[in-house]
C-alpha positions as CSV (number, residue, x, y, z in Angstrom):
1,X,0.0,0.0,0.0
2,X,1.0,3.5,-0.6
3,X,4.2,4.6,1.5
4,X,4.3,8.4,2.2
5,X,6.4,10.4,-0.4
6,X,10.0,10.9,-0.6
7,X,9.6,14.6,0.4
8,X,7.7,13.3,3.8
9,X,9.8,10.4,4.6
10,X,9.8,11.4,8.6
11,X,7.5,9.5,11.8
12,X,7.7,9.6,15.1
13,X,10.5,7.4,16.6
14,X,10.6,5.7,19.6
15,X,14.5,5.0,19.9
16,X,16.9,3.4,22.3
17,X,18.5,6.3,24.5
18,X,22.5,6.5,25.5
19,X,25.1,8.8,26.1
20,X,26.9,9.1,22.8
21,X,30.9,9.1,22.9
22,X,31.4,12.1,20.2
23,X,34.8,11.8,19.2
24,X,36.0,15.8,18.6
25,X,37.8,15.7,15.2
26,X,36.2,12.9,12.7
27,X,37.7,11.9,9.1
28,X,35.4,13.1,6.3
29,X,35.0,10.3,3.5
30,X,37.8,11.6,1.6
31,X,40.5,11.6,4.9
32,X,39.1,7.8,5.1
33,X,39.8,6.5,1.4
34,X,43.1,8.6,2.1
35,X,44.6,7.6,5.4
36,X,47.1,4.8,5.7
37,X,45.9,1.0,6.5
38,X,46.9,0.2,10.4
39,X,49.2,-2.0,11.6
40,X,52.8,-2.6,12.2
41,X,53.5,-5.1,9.0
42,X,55.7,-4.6,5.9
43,X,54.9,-3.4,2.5
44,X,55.1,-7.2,1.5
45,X,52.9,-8.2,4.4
46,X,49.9,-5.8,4.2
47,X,49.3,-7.0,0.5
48,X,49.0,-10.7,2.1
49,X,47.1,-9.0,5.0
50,X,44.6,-6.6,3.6
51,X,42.1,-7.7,0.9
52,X,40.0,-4.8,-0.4
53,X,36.0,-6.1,-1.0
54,X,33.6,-3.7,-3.4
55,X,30.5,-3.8,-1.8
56,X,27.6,-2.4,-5.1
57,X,24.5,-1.6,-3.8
58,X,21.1,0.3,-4.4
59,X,17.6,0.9,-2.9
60,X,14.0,1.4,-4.0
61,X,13.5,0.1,-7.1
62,X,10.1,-0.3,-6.8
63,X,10.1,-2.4,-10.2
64,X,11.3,0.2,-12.2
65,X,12.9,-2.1,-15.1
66,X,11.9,0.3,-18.1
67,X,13.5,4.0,-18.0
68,X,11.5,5.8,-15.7
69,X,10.3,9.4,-16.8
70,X,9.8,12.7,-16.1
71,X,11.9,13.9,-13.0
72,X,11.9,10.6,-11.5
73,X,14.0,9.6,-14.6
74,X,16.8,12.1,-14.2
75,X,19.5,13.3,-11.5
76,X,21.2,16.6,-10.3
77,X,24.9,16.3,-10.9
78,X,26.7,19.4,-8.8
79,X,29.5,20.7,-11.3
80,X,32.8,21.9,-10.2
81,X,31.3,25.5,-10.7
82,X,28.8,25.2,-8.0
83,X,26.0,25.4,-10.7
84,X,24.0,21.7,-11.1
85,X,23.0,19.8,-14.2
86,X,20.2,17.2,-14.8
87,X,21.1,13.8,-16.6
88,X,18.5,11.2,-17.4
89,X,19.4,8.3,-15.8
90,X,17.8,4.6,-14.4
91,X,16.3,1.1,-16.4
92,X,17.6,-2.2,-15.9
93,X,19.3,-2.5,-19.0
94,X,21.6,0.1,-18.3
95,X,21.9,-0.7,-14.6
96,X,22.9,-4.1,-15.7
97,X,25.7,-2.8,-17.9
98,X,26.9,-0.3,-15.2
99,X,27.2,-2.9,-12.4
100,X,29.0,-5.8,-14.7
101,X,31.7,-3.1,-15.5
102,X,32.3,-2.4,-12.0
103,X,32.4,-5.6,-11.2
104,X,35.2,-6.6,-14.0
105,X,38.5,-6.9,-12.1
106,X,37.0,-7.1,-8.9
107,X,37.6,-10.8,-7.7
108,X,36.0,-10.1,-4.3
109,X,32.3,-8.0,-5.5
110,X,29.2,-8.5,-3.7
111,X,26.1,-7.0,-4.6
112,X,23.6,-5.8,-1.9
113,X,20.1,-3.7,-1.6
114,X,18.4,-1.8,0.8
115,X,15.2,-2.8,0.8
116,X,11.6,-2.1,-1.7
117,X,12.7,-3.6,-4.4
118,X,8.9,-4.9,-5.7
119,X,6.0,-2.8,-5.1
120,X,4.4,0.4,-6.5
121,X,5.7,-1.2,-9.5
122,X,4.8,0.6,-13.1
123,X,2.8,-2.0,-15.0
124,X,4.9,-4.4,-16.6
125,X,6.0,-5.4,-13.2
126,X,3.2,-4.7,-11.0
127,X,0.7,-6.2,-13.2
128,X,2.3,-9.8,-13.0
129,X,2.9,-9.4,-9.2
130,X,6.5,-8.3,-10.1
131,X,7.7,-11.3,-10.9
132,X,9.6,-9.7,-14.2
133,X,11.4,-7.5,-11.3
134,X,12.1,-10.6,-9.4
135,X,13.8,-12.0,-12.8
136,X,15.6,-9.3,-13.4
137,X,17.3,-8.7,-10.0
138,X,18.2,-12.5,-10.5
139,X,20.1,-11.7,-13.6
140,X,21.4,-8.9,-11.5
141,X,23.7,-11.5,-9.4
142,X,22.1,-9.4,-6.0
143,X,23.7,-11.3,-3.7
144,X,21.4,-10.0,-0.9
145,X,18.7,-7.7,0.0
146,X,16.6,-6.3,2.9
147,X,13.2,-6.0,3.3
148,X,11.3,-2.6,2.9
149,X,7.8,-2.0,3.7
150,X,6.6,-2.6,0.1
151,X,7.8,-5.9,0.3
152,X,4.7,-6.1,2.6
153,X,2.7,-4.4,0.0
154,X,0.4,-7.9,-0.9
155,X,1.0,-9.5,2.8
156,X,4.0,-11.8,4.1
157,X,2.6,-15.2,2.2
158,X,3.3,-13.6,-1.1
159,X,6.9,-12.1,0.3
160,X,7.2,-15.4,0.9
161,X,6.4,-16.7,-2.4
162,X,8.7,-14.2,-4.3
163,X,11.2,-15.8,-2.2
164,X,10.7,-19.2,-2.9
165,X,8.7,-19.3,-5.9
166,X,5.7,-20.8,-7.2
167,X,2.1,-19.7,-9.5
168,X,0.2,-17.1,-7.7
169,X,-2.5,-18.6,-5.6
170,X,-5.5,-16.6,-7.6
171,X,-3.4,-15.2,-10.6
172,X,-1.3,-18.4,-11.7
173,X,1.2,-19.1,-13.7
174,X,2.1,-16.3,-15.9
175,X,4.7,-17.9,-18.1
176,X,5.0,-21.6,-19.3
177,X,7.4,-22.2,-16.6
178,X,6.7,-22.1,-13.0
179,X,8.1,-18.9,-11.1
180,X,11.2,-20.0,-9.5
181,X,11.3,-17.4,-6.7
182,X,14.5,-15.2,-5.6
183,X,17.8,-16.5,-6.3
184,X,19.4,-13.7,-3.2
185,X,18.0,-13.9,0.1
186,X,15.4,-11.6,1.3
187,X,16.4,-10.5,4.9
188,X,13.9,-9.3,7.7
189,X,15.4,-9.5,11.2
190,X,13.5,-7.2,12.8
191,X,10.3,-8.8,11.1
192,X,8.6,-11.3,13.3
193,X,6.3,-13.8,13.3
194,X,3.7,-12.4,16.5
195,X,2.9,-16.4,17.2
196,X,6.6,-17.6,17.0
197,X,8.3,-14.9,17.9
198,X,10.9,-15.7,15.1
199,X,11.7,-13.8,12.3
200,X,9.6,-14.3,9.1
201,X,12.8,-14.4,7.1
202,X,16.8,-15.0,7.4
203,X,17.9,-12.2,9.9
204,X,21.2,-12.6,8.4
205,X,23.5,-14.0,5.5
206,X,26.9,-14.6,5.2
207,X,29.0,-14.2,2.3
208,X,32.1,-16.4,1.7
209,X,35.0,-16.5,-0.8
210,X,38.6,-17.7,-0.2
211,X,38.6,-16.8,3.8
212,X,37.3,-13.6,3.5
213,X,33.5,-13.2,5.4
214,X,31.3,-10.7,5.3
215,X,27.8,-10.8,7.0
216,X,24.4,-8.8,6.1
217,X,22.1,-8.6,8.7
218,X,18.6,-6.7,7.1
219,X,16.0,-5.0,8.4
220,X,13.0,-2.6,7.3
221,X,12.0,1.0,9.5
222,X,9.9,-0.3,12.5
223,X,7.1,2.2,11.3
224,X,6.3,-0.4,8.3
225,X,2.5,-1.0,9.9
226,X,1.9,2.9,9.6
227,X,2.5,3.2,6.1
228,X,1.2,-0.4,4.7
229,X,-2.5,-1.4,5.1
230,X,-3.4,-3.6,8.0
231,X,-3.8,-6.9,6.0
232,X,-0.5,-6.6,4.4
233,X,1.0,-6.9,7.8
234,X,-1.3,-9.0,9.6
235,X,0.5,-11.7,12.1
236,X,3.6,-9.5,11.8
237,X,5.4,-7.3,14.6
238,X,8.2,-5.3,13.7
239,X,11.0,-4.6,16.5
240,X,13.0,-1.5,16.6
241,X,15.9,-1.2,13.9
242,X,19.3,-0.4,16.4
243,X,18.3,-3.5,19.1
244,X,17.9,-5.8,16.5
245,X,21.1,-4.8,14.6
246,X,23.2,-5.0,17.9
247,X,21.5,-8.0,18.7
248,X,22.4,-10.1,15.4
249,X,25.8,-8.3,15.0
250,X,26.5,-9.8,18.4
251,X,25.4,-13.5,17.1
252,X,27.4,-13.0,13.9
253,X,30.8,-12.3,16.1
254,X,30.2,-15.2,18.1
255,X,30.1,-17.1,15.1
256,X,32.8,-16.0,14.3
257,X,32.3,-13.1,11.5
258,X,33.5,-9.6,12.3
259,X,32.8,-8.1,9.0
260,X,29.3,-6.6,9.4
261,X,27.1,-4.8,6.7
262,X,23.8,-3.5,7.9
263,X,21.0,-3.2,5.3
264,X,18.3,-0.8,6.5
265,X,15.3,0.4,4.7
266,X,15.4,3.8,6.2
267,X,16.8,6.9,5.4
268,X,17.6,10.5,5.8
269,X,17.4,13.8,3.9
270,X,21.1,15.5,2.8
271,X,21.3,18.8,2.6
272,X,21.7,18.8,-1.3
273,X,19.4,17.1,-3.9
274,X,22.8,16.4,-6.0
275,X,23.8,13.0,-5.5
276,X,27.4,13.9,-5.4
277,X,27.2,16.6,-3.1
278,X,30.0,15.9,-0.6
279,X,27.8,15.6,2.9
280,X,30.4,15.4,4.8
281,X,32.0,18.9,4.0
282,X,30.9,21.1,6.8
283,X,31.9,18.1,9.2
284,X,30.6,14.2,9.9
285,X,27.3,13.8,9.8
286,X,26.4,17.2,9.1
287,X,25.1,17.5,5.6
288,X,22.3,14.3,6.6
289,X,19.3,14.5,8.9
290,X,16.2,12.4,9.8
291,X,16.0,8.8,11.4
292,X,19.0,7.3,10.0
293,X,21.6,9.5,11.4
294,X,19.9,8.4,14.9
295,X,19.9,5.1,14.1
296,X,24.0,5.3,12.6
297,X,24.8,6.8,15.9
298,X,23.1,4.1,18.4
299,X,24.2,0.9,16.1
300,X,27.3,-0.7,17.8
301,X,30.6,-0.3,16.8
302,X,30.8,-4.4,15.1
303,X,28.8,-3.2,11.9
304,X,31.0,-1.4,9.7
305,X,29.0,0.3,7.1
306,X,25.2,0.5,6.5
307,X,23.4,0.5,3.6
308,X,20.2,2.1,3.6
309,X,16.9,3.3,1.7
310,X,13.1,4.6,2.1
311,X,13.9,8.1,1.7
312,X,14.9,8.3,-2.2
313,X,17.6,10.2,-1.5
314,X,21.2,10.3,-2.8
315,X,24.3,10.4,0.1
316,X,27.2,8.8,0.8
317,X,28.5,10.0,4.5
318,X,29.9,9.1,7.5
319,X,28.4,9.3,10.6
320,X,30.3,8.8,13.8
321,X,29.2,5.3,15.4
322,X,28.7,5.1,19.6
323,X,32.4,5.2,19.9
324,X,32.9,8.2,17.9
325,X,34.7,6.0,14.7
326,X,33.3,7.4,11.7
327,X,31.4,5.1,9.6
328,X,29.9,5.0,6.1
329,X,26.2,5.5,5.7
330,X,25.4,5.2,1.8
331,X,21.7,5.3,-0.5
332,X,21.0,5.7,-4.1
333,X,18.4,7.4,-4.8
334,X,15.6,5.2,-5.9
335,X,13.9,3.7,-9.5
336,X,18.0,2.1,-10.2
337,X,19.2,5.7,-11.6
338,X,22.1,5.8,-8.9
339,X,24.7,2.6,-7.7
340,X,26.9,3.0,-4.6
341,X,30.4,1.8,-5.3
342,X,31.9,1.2,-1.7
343,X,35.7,-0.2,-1.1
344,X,35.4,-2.5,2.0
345,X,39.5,-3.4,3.1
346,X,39.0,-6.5,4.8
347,X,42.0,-7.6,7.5
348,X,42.4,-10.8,7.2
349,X,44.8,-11.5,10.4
350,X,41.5,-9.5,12.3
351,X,38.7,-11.1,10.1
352,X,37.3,-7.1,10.4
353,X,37.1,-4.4,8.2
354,X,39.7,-1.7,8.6
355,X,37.3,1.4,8.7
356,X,40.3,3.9,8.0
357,X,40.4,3.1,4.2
358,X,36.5,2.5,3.4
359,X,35.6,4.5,0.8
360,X,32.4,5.0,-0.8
361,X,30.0,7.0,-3.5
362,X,27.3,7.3,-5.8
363,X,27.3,7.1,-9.4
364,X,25.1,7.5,-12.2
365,X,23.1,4.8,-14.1
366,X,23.5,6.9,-17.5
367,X,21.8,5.9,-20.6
368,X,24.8,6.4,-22.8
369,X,25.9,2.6,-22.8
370,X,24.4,-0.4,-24.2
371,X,21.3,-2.1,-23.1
372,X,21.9,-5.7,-21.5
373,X,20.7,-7.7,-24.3
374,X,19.3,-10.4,-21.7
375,X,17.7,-7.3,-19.5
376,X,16.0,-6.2,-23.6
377,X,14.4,-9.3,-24.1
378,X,13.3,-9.8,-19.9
379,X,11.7,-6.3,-21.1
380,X,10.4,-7.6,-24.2
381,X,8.7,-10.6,-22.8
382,X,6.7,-9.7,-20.2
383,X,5.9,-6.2,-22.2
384,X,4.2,-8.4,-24.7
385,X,2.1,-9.8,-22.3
386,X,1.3,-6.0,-20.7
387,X,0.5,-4.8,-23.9
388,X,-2.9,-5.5,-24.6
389,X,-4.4,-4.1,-21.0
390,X,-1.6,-1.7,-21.2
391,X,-1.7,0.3,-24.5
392,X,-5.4,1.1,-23.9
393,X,-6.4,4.5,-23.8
394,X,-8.4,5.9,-20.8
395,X,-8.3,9.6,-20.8
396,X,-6.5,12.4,-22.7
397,X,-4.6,16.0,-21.6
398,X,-3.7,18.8,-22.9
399,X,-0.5,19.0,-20.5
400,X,2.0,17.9,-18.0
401,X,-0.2,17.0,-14.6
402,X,2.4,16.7,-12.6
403,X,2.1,15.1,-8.7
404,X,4.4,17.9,-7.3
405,X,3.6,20.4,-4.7
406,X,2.1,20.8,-1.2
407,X,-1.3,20.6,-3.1
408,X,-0.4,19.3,-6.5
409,X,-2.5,19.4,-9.7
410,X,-2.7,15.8,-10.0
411,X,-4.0,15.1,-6.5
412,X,-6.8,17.4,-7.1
413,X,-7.6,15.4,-10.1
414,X,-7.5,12.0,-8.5
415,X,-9.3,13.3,-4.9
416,X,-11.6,15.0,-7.7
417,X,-11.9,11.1,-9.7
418,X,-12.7,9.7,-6.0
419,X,-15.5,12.2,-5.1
420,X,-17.4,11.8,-8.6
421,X,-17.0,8.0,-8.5
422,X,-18.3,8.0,-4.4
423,X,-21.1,10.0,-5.7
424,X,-21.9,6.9,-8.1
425,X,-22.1,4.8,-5.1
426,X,-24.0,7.2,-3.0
427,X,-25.2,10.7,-4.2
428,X,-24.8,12.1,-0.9
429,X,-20.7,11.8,-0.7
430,X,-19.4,15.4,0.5
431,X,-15.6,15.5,-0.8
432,X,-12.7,13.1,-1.2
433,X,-9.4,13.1,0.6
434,X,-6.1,11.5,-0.9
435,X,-3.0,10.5,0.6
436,X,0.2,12.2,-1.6
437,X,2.3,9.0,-1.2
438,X,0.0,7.0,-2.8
439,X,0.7,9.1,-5.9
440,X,3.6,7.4,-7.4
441,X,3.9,9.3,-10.9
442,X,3.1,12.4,-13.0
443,X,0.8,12.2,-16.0
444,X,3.0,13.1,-18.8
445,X,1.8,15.2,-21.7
446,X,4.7,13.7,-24.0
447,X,3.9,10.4,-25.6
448,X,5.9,7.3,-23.5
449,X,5.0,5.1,-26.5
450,X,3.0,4.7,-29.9
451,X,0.0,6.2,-28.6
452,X,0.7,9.8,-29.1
453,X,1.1,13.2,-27.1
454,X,-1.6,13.5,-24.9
455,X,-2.7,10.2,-24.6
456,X,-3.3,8.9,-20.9
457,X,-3.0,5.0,-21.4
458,X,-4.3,2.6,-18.4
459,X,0.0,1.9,-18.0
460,X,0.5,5.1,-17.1
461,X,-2.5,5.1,-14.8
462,X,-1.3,2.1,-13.6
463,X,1.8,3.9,-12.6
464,X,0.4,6.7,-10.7
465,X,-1.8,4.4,-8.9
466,X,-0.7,0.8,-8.6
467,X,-1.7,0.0,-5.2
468,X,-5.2,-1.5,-6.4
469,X,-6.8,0.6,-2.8
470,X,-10.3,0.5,-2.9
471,X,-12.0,3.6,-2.9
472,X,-14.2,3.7,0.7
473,X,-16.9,5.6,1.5
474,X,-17.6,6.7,5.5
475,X,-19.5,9.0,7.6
476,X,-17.6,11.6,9.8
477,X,-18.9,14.3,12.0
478,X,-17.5,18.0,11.2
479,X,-15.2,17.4,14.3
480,X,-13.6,14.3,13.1
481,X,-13.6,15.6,9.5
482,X,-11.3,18.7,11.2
483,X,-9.2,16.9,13.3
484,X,-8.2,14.5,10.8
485,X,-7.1,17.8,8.4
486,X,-5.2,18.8,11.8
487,X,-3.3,15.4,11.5
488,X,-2.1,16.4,8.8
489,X,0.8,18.8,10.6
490,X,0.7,16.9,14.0
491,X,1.5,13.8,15.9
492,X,3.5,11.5,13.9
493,X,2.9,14.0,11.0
494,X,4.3,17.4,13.1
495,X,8.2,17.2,11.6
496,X,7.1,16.3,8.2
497,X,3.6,17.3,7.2
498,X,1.9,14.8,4.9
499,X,-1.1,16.9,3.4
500,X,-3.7,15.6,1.9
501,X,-5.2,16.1,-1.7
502,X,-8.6,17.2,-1.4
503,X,-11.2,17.5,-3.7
504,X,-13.2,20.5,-5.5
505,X,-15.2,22.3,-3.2
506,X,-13.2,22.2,-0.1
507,X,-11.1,24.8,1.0
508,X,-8.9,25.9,3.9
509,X,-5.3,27.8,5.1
510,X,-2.6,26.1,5.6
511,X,-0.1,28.7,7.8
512,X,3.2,27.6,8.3
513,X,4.3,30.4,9.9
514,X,2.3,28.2,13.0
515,X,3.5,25.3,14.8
516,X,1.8,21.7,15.6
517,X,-2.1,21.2,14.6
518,X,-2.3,25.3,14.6
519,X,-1.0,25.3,11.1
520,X,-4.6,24.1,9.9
521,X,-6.5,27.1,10.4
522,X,-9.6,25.9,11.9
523,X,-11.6,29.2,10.8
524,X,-11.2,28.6,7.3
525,X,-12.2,25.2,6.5
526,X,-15.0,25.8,4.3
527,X,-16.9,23.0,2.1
528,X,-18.4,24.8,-0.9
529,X,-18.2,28.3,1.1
530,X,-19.9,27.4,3.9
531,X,-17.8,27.0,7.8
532,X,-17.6,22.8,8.4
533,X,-20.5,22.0,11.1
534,X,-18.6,20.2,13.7
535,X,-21.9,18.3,14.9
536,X,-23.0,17.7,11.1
537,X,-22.4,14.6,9.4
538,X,-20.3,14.3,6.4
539,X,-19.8,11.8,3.7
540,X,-16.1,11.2,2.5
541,X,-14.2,9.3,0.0
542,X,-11.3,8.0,0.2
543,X,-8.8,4.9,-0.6
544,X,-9.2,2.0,1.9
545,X,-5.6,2.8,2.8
546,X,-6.8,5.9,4.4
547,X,-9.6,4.3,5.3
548,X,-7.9,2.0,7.9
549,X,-6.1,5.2,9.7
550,X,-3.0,4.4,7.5
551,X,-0.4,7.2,7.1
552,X,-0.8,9.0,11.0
553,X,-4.5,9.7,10.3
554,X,-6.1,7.5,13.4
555,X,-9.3,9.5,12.7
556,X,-9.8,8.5,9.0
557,X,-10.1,5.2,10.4
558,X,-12.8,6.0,13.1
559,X,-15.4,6.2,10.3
560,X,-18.9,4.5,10.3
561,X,-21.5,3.5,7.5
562,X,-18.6,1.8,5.3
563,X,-19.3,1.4,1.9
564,X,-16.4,-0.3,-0.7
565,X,-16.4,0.2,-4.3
566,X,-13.9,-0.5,-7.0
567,X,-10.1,0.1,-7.2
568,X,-9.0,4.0,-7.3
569,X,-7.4,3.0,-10.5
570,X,-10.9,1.9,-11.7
571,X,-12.4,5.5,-10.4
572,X,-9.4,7.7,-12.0
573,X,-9.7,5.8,-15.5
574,X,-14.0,6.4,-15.4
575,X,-13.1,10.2,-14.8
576,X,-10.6,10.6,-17.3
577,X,-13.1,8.9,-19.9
578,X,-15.9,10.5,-18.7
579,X,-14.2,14.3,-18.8
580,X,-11.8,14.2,-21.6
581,X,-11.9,13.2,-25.3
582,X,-8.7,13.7,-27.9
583,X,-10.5,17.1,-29.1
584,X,-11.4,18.3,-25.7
585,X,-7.6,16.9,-23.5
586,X,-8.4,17.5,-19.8
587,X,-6.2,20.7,-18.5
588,X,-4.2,20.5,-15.7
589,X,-6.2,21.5,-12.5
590,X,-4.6,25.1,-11.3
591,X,-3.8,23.2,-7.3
592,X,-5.6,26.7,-5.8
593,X,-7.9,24.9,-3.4
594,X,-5.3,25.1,0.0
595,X,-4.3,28.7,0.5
596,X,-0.5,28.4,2.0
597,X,0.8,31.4,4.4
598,X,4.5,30.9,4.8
């Protein structure tokens, strides 16, 4: 179900509390990958002793195997000028290009991700239960990856079943072979089982070659119930990130393996958008905020670098660990338009990494070398079999409608799509309210195929709303109706707002001059120009997501006199056909409905 969008990637976080050891002076990445190896041995005996590991790595894929488009298929590159350039970058047939020439030379390469690798898929992935995605991260060689909350998207049996393979139980077999499942293991440590108490997957995996061991332990954000529906992680409790790192890092050294890599799918927010932009300039730890730079500063000295993910965002830092050491803290951006290269030096008389020459960044997945000829025809394949449902025209307009914005014109379309299709169900629905992270893409007014500029086809629906979320129908009084508006900017929403789309008709101020739940100014809610009745009743649409409090909003899921009715997908794709025609393109809503006081 939908996560909340890159731009409001921040919840409340209940965290293990200690008295950090800050250590005064910390290397920057470039003092690491420059200072000397340790140790007393010879020239002769540190090239016996040390064996450097590249560790590749990415996040958030989210099925992504075609280019993506629009902005969510380019970079920001900062140039030696200070000045930034954009460069289109992300598809698996170029990822798969980049990451075999890395490898070349490097006996010693593992290949790691951090986490949402399936779900909120466009539709040649989504469509078939990304299986294609599955495939392709096979032919990948990813050695190992984490689990994110997508993965969680369709409930833990079918996590399950991308692991291990096999038809799907309503769908079947989409190919004349049986799915065969993940060739990498999925890792969930924190993830467990609320009957066993054991976790639903491997907490950790070890890899081996010629002496050398490294081990993964993975883990998603312990918020994953708040921003997945209720069904999709029923049975499951998930445990706080830091304990169950140190806990498993402490298991691994028993065993015997002091090389640690932590995959966590969560993330923070750098100070730059440019996924070069050197983070660690202005000091350690600086240029990155949100809940991983807690979480790099609580996890025990035994993991040496951690991979990471949720937020979309490009870094490569270091962050001081509980002893003060600096460590690496790396993400990719998201869709497969960025790799991390990282430079591991193993010590092999220790068995442990020696942190003073890691080195580690980000580089582009450019579109300027050949495709993977074996990532074309994956493409190919399972495009022929998308096709039919997914060249079909629904709707037409007459530009860009892009999902950007506090109040962006495409959420006013699709809250507008939910309120005229509640109204189908019962004449009497008031307004519609949509969650922003369940909008996953623009429209784009640029044809993406054959079918011409202007054309929405039910693929690129599909992308902006793959979730399948049923659109609900619910009684609230005025009251409830307000303070669910107020949760917008409060509780686990207060640091990072997540405002809600909201159909024609309803108005209000958003001041963020204000602090807390003040910032929704009660005053000026108005539905069609008149003041909201707190003791009235009101009928509201929205997706079953929201429906089920999902997101921070407790009090959409307080509502009474349910009624379900088709997919959102299903009431976007009647709206478009019912209010746009290739003479008369629908125009891009002007997003004027949320007055903002900064």
């Amino acid at each position: 179900m939908p996560a909340t969008s890159p731009a409001h990637h921040q919840r409340r976080r209940r965290r293990t509390n200690r008295l950090l050891a800050t250590a005064a002076g910390v290397l920057t990445a470039g003092a690491l990958a420059a200072a000397a190896l340790p140790g007393s041995a010879t020239a002769g005996e540190n090239h016996n002793r040390y064996q450097d590991i590249q560790l590749l790595s990415f996040n958030d894929l989210h099925g992504n195997l075609e280019p993506p488009s629009g902005s969510s298929g380019r970079v920001t590159e900062l140039q030696p000028d200070g000045t930034t350039k954009t460069i289109d970058a992300g598809g698996v047939e170029y990822l798969a290009t980049h990451l075999r020439e890395a490898r070349k030379g490097n006996r010693y390469s593992i290949t790691a991700a951090g986490g949402d690798m399936v779900g909120a898929s466009p539709l040649i992935s989504g469509l078939f239960h990304d299986e294609p995605t599955i495939e392709a991260l096979n032919k990948l060689d990813l050695d190992v990856t984490s689990v994110g909350n997508h993965e969680f998207d369709e409930g833990a049996r079918e996590l399950g079943r991308l692991q291990n393979g096999g038809c799907h139980p309503d769908d079947g077999c989409y190919a004349d072979k049986e799915f065969k499942g993940a060739d990498f293991p999925y890792l969930a440590a924190n993830v467990l089982n609320e009957k066993t108490k054991k976790p639903l997957l491997k907490p950790y995996w070890v890899w081996k070659q010629k002496g050398v061991k490294v081990g993964f332990i993975g883990v998603t954000l312990e918020g994953t119930p708040d921003i997945v529906s209720a069904e999709g992680v029923k049975g499951l409790s998930f445990k706080d990130e830091v304990e169950t790192i140190n806990k498993y890092a402490g298991e691994l050294r028993r065993k015997g393996v002091k090389s640690i890599v932590a995959l966590i799918h969560e993330g923070g927010f750098p100070a730059s958008s440019a996924y070069n932009y050197d983070c660690d300039s202005p000091g350690a730890g600086d240029g990155i905020s949100g809940p991983i730079a807690d979480i790099a500063k609580n996890v025990t000295p035994d993991v040496d670098a951690l991979v990471t993910g949720h937020t979309h965002a490009a870094y490569a830092c270091t962050i001081p660990d509980p002893s003060g050491k600096p460590r690496t803290v790396t993400s990719a951006a998201s869709f497969g338009r960025l790799y991390t290269d990282t430079t591991l030096t193993y010590d092999r008389r220790t068995g442990d990494i020696a942190r003073t020459a890691v080195k580690s960044a980000n580089h582009v997945v450019t579109r300027d070398v050949p495709k993977a000829p074996d990532m074309t025809r994956l493409i190919d394949k399972w495009n022929t079999l998308a096709a039919p449902i997914g060249n079909r025209p629904i709707g037409y307009i007459s530009g860009d409608i892009v999902r950007d914005g506090t109040e962006s014109p495409l959420g006013d379309l699709i809250a507008d799509a939910q309120l005229e299709y509640g109204r189908t169900l019962d004449p009497e629905t008031d307004l519609a309210l949509m969650n922003p992270g369940g909008i996953r893409a623009s429209l784009t007014y640029a044809a993406g195929g054959g079918e011409g500029d202007g054309v929405v086809t039910f693929a690129e629906g599909f992308t902006v709303q793959p979730f399948a979320n049923t659109v609900n129908l619910q009684d609230f009084t005025g009251a409830q109706l307000i303070q669910a508006l107020k949760e917008q900017v409060s509780g686990p929403n207060e640091a990072a707002p997540k405002i809600l789309q909201i159909s024609s008709g309803l108005t209000y101020t958003l001041d963020l001059t204000k602090t807390g739940a003040d910032r929704v100014v009660t005053d000026s809610i108005r539905l069609n120009g008149s003041p909201i009745d707190p003791a009235a009743t009101y009928r509201v649409a929205t997706n079953s997501f929201l429906a089920g409090g999902g997101d921070g909003f407790p009090t959409l899921g307080q509502g009474t006199n349910d009624r379900v009715g088709l997919d959102d997908l299903a009431a976007l794709e009647q709206y478009l056909t019912a209010n746009s025609s290739a003479t008369s393109p629908l125009a891009p809503p002007p997003a004027d409905r949320i007055t903002i006081v900064r």
